[in-house]
C-alpha positions in Angstrom: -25.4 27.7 -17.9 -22.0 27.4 -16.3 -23.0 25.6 -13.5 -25.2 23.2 -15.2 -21.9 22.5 -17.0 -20.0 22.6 -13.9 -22.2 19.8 -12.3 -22.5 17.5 -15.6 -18.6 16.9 -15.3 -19.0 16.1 -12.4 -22.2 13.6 -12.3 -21.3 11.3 -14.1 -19.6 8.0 -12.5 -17.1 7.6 -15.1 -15.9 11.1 -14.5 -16.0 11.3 -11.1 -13.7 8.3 -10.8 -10.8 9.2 -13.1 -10.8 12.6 -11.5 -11.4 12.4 -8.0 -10.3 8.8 -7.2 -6.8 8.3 -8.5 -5.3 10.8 -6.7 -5.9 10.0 -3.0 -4.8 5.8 -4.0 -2.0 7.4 -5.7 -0.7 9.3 -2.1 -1.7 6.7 0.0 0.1 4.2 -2.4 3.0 5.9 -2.1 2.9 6.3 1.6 2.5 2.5 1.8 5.3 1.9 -0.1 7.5 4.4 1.9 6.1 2.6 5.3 5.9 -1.3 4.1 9.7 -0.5 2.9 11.0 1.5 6.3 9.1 -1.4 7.9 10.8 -4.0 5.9 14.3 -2.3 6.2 13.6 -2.4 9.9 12.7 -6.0 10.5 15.5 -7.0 8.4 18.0 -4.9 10.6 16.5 -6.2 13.7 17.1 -9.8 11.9 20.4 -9.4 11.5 21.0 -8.0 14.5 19.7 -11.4 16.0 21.4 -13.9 13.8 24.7 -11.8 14.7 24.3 -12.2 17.7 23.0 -15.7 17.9 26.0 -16.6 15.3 28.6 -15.1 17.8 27.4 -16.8 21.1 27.4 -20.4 19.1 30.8 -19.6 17.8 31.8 -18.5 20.9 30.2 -21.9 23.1 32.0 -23.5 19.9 35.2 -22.6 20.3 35.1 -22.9 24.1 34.2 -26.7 23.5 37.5 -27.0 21.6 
């Protein structure tokens, strides 16, 4: 009798996806997020880093033109 009860809850399609599915999109959400935004964070550094440097070799050629 149990088990028949066991196995109902867990049959059915509705069930089955607001138990079983949420959870593994909800980790896998979350490690998206966490890499899309290091990812992010580390393109934009990078991008920085370039315009710096490009910014600082035109002053430079600038002010030598002077």
């Amino acid at each position: 009798m149990v088990y028949i009860k066991h196995s109902t809850d867990f049959v059915p399609g509705k069930n089955r996806d607001e138990s079983v599915r949420p959870v593994p999109i909800k980790i896998q959400g979350r490690f998206l997020a966490i890499r899309w935004f290091f990812y992010g964070s580390l393109t934009a550094i990078i991008g920085f880093v370039v315009l710096g440097v490009y910014l600082y070799f035109q002053a430079q050629s600038f002010l030598t033109t002077l």
